[in-house]
C-alpha positions in Angstrom: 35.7 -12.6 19.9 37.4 -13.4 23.7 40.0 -11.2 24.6 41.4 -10.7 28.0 44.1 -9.0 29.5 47.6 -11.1 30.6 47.3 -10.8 34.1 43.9 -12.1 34.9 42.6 -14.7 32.7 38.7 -14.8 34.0 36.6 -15.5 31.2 33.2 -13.0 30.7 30.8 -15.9 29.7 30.4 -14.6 26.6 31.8 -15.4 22.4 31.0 -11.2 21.8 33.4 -10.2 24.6 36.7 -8.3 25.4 37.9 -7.5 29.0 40.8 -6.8 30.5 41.8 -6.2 34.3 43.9 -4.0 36.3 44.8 -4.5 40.2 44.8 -1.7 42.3 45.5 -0.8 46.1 42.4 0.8 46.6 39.8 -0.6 48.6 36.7 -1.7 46.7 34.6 1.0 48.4 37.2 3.7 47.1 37.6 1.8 43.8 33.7 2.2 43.1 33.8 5.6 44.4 36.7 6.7 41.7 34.4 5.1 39.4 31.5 7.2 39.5 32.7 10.0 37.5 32.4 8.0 33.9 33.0 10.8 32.0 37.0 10.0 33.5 37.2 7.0 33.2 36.4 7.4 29.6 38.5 10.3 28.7 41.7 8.2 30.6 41.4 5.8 27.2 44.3 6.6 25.3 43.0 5.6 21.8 39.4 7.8 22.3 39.5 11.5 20.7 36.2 13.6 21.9 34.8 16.0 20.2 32.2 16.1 22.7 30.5 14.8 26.2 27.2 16.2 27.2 25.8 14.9 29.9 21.9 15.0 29.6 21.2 13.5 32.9 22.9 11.8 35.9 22.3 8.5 34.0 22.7 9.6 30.5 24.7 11.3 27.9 25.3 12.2 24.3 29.0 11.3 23.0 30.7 12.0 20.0 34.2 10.4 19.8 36.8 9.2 17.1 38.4 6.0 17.8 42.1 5.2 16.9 43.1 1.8 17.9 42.6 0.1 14.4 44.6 0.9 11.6 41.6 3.0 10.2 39.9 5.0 12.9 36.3 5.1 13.0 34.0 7.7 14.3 30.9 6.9 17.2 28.0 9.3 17.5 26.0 7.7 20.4 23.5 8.3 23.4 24.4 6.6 25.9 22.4 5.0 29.9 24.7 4.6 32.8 23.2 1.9 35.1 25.1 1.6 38.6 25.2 -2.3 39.7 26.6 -3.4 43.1 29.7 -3.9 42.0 30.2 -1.4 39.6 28.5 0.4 36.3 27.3 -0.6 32.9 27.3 1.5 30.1 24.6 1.0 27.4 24.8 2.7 24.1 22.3 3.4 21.3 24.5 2.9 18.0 27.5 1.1 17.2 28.4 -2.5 16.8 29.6 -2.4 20.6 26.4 -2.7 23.2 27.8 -2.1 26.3 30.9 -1.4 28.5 30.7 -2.6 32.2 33.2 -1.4 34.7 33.2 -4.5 37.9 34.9 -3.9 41.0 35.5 -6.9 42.5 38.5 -7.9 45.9 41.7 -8.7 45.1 45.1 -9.9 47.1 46.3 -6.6 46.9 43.0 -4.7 47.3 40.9 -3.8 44.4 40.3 -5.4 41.1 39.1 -3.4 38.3 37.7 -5.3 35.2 36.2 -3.3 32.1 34.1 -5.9 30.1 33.1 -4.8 26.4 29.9 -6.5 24.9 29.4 -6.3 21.2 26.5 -7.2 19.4 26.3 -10.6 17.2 29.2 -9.7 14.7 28.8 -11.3 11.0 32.5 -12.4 10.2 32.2 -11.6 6.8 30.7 -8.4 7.6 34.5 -6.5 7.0 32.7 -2.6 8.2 32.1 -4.4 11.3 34.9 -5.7 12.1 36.9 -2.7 11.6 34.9 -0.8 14.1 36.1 -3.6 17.3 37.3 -1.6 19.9 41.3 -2.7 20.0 41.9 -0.3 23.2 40.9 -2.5 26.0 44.7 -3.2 27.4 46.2 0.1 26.7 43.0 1.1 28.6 43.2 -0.8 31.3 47.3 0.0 31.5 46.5 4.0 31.8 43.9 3.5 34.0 45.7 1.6 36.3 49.1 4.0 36.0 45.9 6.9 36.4 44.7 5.7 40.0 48.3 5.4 41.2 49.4 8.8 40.4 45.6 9.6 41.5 46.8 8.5 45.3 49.9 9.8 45.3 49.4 13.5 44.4 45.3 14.0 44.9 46.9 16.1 48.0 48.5 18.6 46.1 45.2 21.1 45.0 47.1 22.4 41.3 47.6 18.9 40.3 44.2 17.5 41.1 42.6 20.4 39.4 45.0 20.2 36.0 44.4 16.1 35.4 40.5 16.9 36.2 40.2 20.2 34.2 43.1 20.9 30.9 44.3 17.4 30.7 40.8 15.1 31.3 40.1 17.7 28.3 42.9 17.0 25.6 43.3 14.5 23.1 45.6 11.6 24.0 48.9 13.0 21.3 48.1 16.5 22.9 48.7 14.9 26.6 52.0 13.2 25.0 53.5 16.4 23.5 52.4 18.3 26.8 54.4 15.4 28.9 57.5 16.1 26.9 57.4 19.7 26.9 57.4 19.2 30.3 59.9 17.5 30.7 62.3 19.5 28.3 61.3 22.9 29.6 62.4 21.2 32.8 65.5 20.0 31.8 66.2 23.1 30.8 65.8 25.1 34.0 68.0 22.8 35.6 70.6 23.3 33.0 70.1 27.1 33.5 70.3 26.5 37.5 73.4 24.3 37.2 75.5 27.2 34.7 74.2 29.9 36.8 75.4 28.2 40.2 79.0 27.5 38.3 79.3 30.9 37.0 78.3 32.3 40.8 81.1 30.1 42.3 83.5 31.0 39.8 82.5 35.2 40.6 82.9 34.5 43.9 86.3 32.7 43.8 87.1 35.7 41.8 87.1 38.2 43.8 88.9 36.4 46.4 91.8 36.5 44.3 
């Protein structure tokens, strides 16, 4: 199992692997720095539901998360050990078919390159249990992650932004974040329809009176 993402066909070294990449404009000092707060990175995966994070220690923590990439999702109770490296993290965990997820920051053309490398444990082919419970998330994961750190640097200024997508958002399930997105944007469709009447209708009272 060798899966990588299109735009960066680097090969991990290894037959249990997935990986997939994501370029960034960051620098890789700022790139490892955005990468310290695990917990985020996690909870930007779009296919990972939480029920809970608890974070035992600055190195470890107690997860309890439903995932939904495969056609039947499949529940992970684990403890996990965050490990920094130079060039990034590695995530250990205690149970599960998956043994580790390592987040390497590494130069790119543009500035920083982010890869997230998923180990797995030897995998019995026949074993079919096992093989519904591969992680299938790794693109779409890389793909929010990367749309994530752009809107990170464009609006990290702006105080009620930076503390909704760290606070209520980091916090809701992935179809939660979806139905908030396009309530959004139909509540603000509406107020611009409601602006737009009420400007006609004040034109027309105006033009009115000039009669």
């Amino acid at each position: 199992m060798n899966e990588n993402s299109e735009n960066n066909p680097t090969e991990t070294g290894s037959d249990n692997s997935a990986w997939a990449g994501l370029n960034t404009t960051l620098t890789t000092h700022d790139l490892l720095e955005f990468c310290t707060d695990i917990e985020r990175l996690f909870r930007i995966n779009p296919y990972l539901e939480f029920s809970s994070w608890e974070q035992t220690s600055p190195q470890n923590a107690s997860i309890s998360i439903t995932n939904i990439s495969n056609d039947e999702p499949f529940s992970l109770d684990s403890d996990i050990s965050i490990s920094k490296l130079d060039d990034g993290f590695r995530i250990e965990y205690s149970d599960g078919i998956k043994s580790s997820t390592r987040f390497k920051v590494e130069p790119s053309d543009t500035g920083a390159l982010l890869k997230i490398i998923d180990e797995y444990h030897d995998i019995d082919e026949t074993n079919e249990a096992a093989i519904k419970q591969v992680d299938k998330s790794i693109v779409a994961w890389a793909k929010d992650l990367q749309e994530y750190i752009f809107k990170w640097q464009r609006w990290k200024w702006l105080a009620p932004w930076r503390w909704y997508m760290r606070g209520p958002w980091q916090r809701m399930k992935p179809p939660a974040r979806r139905i908030t997105y396009m309530l959004f944007w139909i509540t603000f469709a509406e107020l611009m329809g409601f602006f737009l009447i009420f400007v006609i209708f004040w034109y027309d009272f105006d033009e009115f009176f000039k009669l």
